[in-house]
C-alpha positions as CSV (number, residue, x, y, z in Angstrom):
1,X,5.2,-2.9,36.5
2,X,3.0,-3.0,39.4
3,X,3.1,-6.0,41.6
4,X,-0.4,-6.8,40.9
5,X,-0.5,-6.3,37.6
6,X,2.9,-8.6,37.2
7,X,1.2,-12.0,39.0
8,X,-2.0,-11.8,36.8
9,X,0.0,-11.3,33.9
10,X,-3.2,-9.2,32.8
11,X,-2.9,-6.7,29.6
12,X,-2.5,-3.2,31.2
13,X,-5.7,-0.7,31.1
14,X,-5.5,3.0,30.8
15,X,-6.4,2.3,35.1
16,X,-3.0,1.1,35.6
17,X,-1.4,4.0,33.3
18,X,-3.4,6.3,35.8
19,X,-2.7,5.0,38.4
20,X,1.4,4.6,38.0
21,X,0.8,8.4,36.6
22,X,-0.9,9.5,39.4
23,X,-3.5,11.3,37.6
24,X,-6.9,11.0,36.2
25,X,-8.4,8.6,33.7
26,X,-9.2,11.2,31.5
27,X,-5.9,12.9,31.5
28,X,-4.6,9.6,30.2
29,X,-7.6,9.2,27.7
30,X,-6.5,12.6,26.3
31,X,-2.7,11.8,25.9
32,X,-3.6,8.2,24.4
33,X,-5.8,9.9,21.8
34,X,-3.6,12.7,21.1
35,X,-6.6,15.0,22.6
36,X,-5.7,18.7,23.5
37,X,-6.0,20.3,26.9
38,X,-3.1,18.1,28.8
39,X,-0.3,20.4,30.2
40,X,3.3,18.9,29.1
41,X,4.4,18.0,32.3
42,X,1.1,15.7,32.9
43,X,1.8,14.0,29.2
44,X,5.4,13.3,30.4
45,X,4.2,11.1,32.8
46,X,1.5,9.7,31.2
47,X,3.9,9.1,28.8
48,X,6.7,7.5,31.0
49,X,3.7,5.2,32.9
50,X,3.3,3.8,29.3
51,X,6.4,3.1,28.1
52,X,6.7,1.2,32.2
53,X,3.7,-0.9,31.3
54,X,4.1,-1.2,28.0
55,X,0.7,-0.4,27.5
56,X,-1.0,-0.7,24.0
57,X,-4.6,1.2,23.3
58,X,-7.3,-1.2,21.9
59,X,-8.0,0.7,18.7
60,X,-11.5,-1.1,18.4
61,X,-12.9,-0.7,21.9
62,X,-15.6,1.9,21.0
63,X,-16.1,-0.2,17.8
64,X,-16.2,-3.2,19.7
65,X,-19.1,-1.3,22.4
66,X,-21.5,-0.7,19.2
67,X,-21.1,-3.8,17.2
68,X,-21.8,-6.3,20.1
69,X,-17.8,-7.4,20.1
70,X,-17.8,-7.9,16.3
71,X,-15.1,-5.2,15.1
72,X,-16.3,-5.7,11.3
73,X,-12.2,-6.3,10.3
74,X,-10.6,-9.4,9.3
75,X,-6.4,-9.5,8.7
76,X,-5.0,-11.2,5.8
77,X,-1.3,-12.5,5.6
78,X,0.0,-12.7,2.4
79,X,3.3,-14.5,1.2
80,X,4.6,-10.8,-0.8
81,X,1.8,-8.2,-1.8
82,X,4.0,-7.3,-4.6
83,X,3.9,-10.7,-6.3
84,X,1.1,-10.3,-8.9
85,X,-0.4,-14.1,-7.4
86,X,-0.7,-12.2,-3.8
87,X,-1.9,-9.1,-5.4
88,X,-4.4,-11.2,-7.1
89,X,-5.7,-13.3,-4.0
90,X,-5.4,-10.2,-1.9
91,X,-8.0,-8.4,-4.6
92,X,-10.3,-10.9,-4.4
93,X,-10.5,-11.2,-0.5
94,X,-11.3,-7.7,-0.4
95,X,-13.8,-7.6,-2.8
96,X,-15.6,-10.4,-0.9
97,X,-14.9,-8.4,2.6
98,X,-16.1,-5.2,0.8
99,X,-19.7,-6.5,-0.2
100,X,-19.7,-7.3,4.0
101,X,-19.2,-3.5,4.6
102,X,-15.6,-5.4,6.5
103,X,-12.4,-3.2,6.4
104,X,-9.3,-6.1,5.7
105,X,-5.7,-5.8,7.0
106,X,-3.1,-7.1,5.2
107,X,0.5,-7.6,5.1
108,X,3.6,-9.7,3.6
109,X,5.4,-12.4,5.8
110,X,8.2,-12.7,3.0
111,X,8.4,-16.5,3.8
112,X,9.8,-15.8,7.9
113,X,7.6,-17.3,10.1
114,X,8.6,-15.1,12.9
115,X,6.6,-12.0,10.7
116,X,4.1,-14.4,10.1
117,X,3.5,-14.7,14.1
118,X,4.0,-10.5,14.1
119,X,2.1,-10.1,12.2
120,X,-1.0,-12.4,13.2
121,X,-0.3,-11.1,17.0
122,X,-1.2,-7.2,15.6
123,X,-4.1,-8.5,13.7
124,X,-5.1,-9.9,17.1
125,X,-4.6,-6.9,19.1
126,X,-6.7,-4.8,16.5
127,X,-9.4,-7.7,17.8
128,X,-10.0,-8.7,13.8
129,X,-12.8,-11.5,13.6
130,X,-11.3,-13.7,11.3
131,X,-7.9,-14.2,9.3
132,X,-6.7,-15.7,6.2
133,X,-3.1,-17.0,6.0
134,X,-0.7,-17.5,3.6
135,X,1.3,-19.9,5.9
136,X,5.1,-19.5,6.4
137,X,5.4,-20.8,9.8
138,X,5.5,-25.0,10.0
139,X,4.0,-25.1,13.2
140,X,0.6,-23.4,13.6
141,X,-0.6,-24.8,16.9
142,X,0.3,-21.9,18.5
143,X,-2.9,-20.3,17.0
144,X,-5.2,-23.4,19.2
145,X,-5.8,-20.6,21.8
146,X,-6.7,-18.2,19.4
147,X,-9.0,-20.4,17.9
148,X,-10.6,-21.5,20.9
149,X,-11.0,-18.1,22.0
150,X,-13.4,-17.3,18.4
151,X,-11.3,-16.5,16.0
152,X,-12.2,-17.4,12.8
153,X,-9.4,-18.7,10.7
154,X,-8.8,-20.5,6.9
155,X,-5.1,-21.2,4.9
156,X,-5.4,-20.2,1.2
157,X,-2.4,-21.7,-1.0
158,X,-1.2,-24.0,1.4
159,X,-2.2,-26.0,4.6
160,X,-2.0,-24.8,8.3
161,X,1.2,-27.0,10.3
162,X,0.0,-29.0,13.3
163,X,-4.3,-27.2,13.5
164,X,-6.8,-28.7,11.2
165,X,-8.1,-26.1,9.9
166,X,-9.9,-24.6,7.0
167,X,-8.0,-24.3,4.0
168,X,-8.4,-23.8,0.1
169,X,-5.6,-24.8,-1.7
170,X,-4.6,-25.4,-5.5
171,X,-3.8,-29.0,-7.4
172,X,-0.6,-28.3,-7.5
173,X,0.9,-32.2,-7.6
174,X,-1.9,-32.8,-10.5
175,X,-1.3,-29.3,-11.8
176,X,2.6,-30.2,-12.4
177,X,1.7,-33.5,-13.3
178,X,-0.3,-32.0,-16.7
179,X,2.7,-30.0,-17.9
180,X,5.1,-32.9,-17.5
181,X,3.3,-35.6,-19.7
182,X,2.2,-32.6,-21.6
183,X,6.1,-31.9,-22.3
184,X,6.5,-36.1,-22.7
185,X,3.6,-36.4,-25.3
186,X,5.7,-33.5,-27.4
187,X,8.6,-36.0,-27.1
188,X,10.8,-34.8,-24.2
189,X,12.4,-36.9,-22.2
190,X,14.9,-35.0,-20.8
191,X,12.9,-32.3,-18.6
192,X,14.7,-29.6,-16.3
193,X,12.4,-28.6,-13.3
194,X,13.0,-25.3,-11.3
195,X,11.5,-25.2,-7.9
196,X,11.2,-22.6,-4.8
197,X,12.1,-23.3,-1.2
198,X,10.9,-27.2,-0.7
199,X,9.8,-26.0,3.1
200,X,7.2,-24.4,1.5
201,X,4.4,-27.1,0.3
202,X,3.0,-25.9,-2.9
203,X,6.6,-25.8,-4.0
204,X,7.4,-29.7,-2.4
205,X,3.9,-31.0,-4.1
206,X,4.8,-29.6,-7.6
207,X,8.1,-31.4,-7.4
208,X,6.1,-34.7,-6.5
209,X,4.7,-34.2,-9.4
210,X,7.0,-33.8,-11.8
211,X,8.6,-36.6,-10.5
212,X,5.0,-38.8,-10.2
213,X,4.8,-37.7,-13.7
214,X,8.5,-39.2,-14.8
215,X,7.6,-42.5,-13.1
216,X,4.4,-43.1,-14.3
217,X,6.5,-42.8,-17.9
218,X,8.9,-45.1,-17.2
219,X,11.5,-41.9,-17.0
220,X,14.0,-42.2,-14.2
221,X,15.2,-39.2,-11.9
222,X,17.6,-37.5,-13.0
223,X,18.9,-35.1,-9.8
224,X,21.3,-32.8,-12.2
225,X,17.8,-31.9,-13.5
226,X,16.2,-30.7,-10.6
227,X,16.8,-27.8,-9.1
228,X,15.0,-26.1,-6.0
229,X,15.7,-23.6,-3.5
230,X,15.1,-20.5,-5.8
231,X,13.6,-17.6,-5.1
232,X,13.5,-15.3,-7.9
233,X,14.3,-14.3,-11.8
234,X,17.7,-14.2,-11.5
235,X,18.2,-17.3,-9.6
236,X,16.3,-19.4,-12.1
237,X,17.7,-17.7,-15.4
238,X,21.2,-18.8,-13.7
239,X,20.1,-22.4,-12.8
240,X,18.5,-23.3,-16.4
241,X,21.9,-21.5,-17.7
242,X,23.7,-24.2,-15.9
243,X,21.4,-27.0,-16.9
244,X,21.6,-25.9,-20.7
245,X,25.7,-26.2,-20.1
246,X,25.2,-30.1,-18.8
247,X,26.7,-33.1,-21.4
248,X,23.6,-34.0,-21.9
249,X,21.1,-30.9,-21.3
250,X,17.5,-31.1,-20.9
251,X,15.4,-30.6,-24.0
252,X,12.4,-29.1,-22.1
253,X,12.0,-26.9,-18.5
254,X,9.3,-27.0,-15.9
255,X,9.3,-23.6,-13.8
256,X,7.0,-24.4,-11.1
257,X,6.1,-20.8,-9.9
258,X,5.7,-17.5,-11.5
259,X,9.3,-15.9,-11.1
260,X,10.9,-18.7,-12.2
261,X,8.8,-18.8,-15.3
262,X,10.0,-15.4,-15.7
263,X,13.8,-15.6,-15.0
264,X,13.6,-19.3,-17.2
265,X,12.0,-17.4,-20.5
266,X,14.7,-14.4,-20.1
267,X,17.7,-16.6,-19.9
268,X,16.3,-19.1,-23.3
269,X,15.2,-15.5,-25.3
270,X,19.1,-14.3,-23.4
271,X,20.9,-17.6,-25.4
272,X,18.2,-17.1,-28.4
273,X,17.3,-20.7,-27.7
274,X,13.3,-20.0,-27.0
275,X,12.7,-21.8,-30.2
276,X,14.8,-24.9,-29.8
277,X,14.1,-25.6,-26.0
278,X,10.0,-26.2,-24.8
279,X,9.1,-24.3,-21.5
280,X,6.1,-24.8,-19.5
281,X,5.5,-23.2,-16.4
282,X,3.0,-23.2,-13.5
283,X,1.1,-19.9,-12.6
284,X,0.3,-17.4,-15.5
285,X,2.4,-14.4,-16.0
286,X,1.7,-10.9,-17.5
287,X,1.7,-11.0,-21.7
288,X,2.6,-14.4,-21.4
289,X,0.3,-14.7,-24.7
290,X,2.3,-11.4,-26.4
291,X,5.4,-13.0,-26.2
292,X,7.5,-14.8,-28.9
293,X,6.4,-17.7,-28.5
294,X,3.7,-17.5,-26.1
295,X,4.3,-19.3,-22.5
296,X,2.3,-22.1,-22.0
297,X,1.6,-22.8,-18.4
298,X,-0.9,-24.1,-16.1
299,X,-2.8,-21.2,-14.7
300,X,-4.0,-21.5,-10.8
301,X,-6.8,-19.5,-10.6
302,X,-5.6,-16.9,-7.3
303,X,-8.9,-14.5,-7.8
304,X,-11.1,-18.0,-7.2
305,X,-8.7,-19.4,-4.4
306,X,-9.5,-15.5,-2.8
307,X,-13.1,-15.7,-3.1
308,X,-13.1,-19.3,-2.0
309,X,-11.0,-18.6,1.0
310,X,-13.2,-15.2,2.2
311,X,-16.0,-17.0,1.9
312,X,-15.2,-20.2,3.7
313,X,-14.2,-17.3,6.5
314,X,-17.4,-15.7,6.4
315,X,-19.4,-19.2,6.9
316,X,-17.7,-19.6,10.4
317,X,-18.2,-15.9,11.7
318,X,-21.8,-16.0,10.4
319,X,-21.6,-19.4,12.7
320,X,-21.2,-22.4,10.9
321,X,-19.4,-24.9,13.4
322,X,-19.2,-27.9,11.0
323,X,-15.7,-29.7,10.9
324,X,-13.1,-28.2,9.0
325,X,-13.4,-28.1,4.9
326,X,-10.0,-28.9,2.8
327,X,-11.1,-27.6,-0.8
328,X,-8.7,-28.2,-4.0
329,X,-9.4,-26.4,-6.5
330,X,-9.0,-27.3,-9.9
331,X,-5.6,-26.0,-12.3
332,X,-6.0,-25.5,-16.2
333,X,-3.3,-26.2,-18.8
334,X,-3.0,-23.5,-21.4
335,X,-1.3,-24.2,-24.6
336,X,0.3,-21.7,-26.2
337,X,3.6,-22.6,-28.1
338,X,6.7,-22.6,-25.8
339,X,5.6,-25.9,-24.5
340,X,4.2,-27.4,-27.7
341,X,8.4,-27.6,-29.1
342,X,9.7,-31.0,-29.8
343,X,13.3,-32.0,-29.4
344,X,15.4,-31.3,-32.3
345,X,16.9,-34.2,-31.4
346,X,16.7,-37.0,-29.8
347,X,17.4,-36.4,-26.4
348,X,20.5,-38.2,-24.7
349,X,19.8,-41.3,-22.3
């Protein structure tokens, strides 16, 4: 890299490749856009003064020229796209986006907060005018510049780490608090709770309350009860198997997020216990209602927390400055029959 160009610590310009190169700007123009008419010794070192100078093309430049710097994109950073929750909110920000004539990016961080920051710096360098995060990172103040430099920005499911900033979020600790006493007025007192990665907050605040929920009864902890750290079907259907194996093994399950709903309902149908055991568990799944019994859960609504979250964006870039918002919104226990089953007997102290 030039000397220059090394003690600014400027982003490169297609001047710099054609300069290194030794050629004209619009030889390079031509080899950056794939254009014909460039001889293939010239695109060899065009080529080589990229790679030196690691330079990137803006994508949105001419975009950029006719919409007055507004590139009409915003990027979207979803926990897994494949999780029907994500799919969900990612649906509903794009229907919002769409009715804006705005194109969204969107990708899966997977819980790594290094792909979180990837993926937030390509959002960035495709000049997008606002995102909305699914956080994995627990430290966001490295997005203060970004801020500060116009970037519109709002956290959907959970809060942002060190940056006030917007965000639309779930009830989750009254959410969890519902299905316990819900499981406690159908006589449980012995209630199992699976739980994701506690770093990640919605799962921390729907163990507080469960255990808010225990208190408030009178109920102590019981740790052999709780179990966290899972991240899929199979890991839950293995931890409730263990629980169920216990002296004294719970008489009801709370499965604080989707999978585990899923993994906990295959391992009860799996020891034909779906009868005998109540099961409530927070998010709705697919044909929870068609199954035998139904799953009662407490449904999240992702399509509003989507909507909610696109349109909080679309306030700032249309240039509301007001102080950040911090909406919850509101959770709904549905009844259906797995969590209405009382004890069969009374549970052990």
């Amino acid at each position: 890299m030039s000397d220059s160009l090394a003690a600014t610590k400027r982003r490169p310009t297609m001047l710099d490749v054609a300069a290194l190169a030794g050629v004209g700007l619009k030889t390079v123009s031509r080899v950056v856009n794939d254009e014909p008419g460039v001889s293939p010794a010239l695109e060899a070192r065009v080529r080589r003064a990229i790679d030196q100078l690691n330079y990137r093309r803006d994508a949105n430049a001419a975009t950029l020229r006719r919409r007055g710097r507004k590139t009409q994109t915003i990027g979207l950073v979803l926990e897994d796209v494949s999780n029907p929750f994500s799919s969900a909110l990612h649906r509903a920000v794009q229907d919002a986006a769409r009715e804006r004539g705005v194109l969204v990016f969107a990708g899966s961080c997977d819980e790594d907060a290094d792909r979180e920051r990837e993926l937030i710096g390509s959002f960035r360098e495709r000049r997008v005018d606002g995102i909305v995060v699914v956080p994995a990172s627990h430290d966001h103040a490295y997005l203060h510049e970004e801020r500060r430099a116009g970037t519109a920005l709002v956290f959907v499911d959970r809060p942002a780490s060190h940056l006030d900033a917007d965000t639309v979020i779930s009830d989750n600790v009254g959410g969890s608090r519902k299905a316990v006493r819900h499981l406690l007025q159908h006589g449980h007192s012995r209630i199992g709770f699976l739980g994701d990665l506690l770093s990640i907050a919605t799962a921390a605040d729907r163990l507080r309350g469960y255990t808010e929920a225990l208190e408030y009864a009178g109920i102590g902890i019981a740790e052999e009860l709780i179990r966290t750290e899972l991240r899929n079907p199979v890991a839950a259907a293995a931890a409730l198997d263990d629980m169920l194996a216990l002296p004294a093994p719970p008489t009801a399950f709370f499965t604080s997020q989707n999978l585990l709903t899923i993994g906990g309902v295959r391992a009860l149908h799996r020891a034909q216990r779906e009868y005998e055991i109540a099961l409530i568990g927070f998010d709705d799944i697919s044909l929870a209602d068609m199954l035998a019994p139904a799953i009662s859960v407490v449904a999240q609504d992702p399509q509003a927390l989507g909507r909610a979250a696109a349109d909080q964006l679309f306030r700032r870039l249309d240039g509301d400055t007001s102080p950040p918002v911090h909406d919850v919104l509101p959770v709904e226990l549905i009844a259906r029959g797995s969590g209405e089953i009382a004890p069969t007997a009374p549970a052990a102290s």
